[in-house]
MARDREN-362751 format. One record per residue (C-alpha): residue number from 1; x, y, z. Coordinates in pm, 1 decimal. Example, Ala and Ser with C-alpha at 12.3 -4.5 7.8 and 13.67 -1.06 7.14 Angstrom:
! residues 2
<torfi num="1" u="1230.0" v="-450.0" w="780.0"/>
<torfi num="2" u="1367.0" v="-106.0" w="714.0"/>
This chain:
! residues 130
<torfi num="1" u="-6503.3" v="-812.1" w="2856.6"/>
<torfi num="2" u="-6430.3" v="-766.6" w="3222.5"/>
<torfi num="3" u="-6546.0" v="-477.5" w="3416.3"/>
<torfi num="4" u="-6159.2" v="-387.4" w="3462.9"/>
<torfi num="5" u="-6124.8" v="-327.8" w="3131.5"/>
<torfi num="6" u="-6238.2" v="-7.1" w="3125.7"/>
<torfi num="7" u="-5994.2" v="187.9" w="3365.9"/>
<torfi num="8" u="-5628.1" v="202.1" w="3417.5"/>
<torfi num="9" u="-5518.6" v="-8.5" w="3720.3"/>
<torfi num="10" u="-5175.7" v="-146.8" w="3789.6"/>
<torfi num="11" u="-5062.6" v="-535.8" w="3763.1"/>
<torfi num="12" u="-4860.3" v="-744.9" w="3996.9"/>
<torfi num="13" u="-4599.6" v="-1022.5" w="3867.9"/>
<torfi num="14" u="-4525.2" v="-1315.1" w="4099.1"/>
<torfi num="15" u="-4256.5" v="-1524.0" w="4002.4"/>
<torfi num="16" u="-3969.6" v="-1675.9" w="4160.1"/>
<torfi num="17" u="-3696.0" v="-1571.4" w="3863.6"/>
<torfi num="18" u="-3571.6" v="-1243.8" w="3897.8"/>
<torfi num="19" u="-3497.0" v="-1179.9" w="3535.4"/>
<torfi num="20" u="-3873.7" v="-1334.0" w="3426.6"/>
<torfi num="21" u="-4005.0" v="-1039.2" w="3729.0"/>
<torfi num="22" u="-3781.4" v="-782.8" w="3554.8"/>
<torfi num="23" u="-3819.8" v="-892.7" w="3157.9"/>
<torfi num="24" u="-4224.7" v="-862.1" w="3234.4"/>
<torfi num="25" u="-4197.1" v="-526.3" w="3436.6"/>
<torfi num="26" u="-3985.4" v="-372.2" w="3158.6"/>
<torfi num="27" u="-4222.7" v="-485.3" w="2899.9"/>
<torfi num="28" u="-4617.2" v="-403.3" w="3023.7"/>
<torfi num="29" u="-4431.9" v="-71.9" w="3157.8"/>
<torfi num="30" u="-4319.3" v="11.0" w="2777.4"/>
<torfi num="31" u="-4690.2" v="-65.5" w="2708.1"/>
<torfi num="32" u="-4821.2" v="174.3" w="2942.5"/>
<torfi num="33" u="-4941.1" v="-50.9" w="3237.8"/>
<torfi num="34" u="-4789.8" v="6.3" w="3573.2"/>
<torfi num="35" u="-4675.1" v="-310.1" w="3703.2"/>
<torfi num="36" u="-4534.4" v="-418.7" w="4042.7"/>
<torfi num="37" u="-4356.8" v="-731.0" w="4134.9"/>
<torfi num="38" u="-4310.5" v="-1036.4" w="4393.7"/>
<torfi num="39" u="-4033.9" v="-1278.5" w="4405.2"/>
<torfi num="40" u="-4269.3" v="-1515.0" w="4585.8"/>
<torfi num="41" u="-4631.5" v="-1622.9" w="4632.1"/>
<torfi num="42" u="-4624.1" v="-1506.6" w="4974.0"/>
<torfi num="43" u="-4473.3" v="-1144.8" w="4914.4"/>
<torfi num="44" u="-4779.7" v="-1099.1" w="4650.3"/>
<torfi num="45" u="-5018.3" v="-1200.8" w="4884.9"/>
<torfi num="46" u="-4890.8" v="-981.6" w="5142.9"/>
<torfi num="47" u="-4904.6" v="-660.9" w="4855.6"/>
<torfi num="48" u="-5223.8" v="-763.3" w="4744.8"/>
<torfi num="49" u="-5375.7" v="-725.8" w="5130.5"/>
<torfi num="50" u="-5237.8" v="-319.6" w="5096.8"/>
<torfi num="51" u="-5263.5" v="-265.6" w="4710.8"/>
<torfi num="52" u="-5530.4" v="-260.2" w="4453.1"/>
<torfi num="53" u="-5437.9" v="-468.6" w="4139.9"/>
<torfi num="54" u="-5632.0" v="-423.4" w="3836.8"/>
<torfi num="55" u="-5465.0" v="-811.6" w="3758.2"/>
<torfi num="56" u="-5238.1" v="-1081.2" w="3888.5"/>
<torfi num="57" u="-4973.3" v="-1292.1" w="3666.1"/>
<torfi num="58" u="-4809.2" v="-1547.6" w="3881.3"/>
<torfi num="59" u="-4569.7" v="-1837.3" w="3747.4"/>
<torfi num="60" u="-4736.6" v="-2170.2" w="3912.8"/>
<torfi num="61" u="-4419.1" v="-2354.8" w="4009.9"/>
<torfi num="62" u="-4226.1" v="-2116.6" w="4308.7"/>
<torfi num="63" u="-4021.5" v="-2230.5" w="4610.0"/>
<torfi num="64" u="-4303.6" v="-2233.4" w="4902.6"/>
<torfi num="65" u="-4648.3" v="-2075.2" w="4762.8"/>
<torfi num="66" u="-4749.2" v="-2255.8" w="4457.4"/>
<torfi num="67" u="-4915.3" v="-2048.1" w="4190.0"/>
<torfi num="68" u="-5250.6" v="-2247.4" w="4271.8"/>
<torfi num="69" u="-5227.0" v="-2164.7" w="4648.9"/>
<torfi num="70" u="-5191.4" v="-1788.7" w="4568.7"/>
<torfi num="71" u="-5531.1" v="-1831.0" w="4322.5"/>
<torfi num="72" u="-5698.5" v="-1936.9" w="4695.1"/>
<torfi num="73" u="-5545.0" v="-1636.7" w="4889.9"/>
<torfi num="74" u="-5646.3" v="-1408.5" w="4634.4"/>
<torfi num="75" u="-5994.7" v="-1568.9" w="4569.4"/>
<torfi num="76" u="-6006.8" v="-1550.9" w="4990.0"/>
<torfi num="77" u="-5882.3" v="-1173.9" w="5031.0"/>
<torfi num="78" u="-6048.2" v="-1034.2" w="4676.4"/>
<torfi num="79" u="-6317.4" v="-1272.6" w="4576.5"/>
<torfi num="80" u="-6343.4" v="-1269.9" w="4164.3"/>
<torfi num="81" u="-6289.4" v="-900.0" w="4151.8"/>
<torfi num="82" u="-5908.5" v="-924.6" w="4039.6"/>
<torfi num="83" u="-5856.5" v="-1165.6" w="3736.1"/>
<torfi num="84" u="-5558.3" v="-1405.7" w="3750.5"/>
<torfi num="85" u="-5333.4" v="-1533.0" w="3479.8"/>
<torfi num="86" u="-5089.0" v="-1839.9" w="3527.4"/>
<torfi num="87" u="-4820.2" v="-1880.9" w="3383.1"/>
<torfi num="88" u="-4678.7" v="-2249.3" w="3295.6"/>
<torfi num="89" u="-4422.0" v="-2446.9" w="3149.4"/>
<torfi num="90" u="-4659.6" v="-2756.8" w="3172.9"/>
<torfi num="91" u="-5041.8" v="-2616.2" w="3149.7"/>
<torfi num="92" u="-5160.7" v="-2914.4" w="3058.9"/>
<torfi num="93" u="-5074.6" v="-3033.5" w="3430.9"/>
<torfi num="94" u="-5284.3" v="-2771.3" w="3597.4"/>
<torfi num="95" u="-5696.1" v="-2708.3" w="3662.5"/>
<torfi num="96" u="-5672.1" v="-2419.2" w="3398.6"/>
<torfi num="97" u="-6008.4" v="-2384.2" w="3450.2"/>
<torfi num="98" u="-5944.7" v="-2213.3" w="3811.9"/>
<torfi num="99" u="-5780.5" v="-1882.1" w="3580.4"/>
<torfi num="100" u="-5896.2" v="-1614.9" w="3434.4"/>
<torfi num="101" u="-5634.7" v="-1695.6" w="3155.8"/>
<torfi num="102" u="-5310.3" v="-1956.2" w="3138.1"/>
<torfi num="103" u="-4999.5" v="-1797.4" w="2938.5"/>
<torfi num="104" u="-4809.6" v="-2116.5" w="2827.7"/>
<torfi num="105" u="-4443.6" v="-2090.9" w="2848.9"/>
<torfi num="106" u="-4264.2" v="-1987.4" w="2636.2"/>
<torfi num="107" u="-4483.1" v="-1746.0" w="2512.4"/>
<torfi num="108" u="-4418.9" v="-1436.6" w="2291.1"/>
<torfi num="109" u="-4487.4" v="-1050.1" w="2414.1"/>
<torfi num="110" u="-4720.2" v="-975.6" w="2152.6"/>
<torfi num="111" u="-4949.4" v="-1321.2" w="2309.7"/>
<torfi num="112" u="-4883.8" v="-1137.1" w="2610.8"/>
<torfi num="113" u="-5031.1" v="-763.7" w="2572.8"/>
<torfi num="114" u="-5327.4" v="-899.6" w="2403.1"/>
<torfi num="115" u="-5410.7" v="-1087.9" w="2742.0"/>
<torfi num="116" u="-5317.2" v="-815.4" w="2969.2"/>
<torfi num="117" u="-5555.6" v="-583.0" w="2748.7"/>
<torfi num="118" u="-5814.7" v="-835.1" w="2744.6"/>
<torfi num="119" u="-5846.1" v="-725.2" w="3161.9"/>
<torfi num="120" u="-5705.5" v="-409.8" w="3134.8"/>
<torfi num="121" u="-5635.1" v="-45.5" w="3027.5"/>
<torfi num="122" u="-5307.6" v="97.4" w="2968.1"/>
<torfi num="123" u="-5206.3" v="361.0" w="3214.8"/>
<torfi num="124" u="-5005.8" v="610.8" w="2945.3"/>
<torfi num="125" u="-5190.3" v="539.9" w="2596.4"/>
<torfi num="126" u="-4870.1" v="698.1" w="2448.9"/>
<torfi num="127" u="-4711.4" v="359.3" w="2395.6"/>
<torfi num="128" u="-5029.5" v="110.6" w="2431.8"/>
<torfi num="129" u="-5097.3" v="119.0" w="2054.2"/>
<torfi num="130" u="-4762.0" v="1.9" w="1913.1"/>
C-alpha cells in the first residue's frame, strides 16, 4: 500500500466535462476526501505546481492536454510521489501501465472509493465507512 495511504491529503479531478468534475467532487467529498478540480490538463498542471495532492484522477481524452501528457508534467514536477489514476472510455487503447490505476468508464462509485482508498485516507472519517 502506498506511503499516502496513511494520511489525509486532498485529490485533484481533471476532466474536460463539467458535470463528470462536479458528480466526482460531490461524491469523494461525501466520503470524506477533499477534492479540487480542473476543467483542463493544463489548469491541473498549473494547481499541481502550488498545491500538494495526495492523488490525481484525470479523464485521458480533453481538448489540448491529453490525459497522458499531464502523467509527463506530473511525473516532471512531482516524480512518483503523487499516484495517478486515468480515467477511460477506451483503456484498452492506452499504455495503462504508465498509471498508478485506470478507472474504465463507465464505472460505478463504489469501484471508485475502493481506488481512491487504495492511495488515500479520508479527511472526515465521519462518512468514509458507509
Amino acid at each position: 500500500m502506498p506511503e499516502a495511504a496513511k494520511k489525509p491529503a486532498k485529490v485533484l479531478v481533471i476532466d474536460d466535462e463539467t458535470a463528470i468534475l462536479k458528480m466526482l467532487a460531490l461524491a469523494l467529498s461525501r466520503k470524506g476526501f477533499g477534492v479540487d478540480t480542473a476543467d483542463s490538463g493544463e489548469k491541473g498542471v498549473k494547481m499541481l505546481q502550488s498545491n500538494d495532492y495526495g492523488l490525481v484522477i484525470t479523464d485521458m481524452v480533453m481538448g489540448k492536454m491529453s490525459g497522458e501528457e499531464v502523467l509527463q508534467e506530473i511525473r516532471q514536477i512531482k516524480g512518483d510521489t503523487v499516484p495517478v489514476i486515468a480515467m477511460s472510455g477506451t483503456p484498452w487503447l492506452m499504455d495503462e501501465h504508465l498509471f498508478d490505476a485506470v478507472l474504465p468508464k463507465p464505472y460505478s462509485l463504489k469501484v471508485l472509493y475502493g481506488m481512491v482508498k487504495e492511495f488515500l485516507s479520508p479527511i472526515s472519517e465521519k462518512n468514509a465507512l458507509s
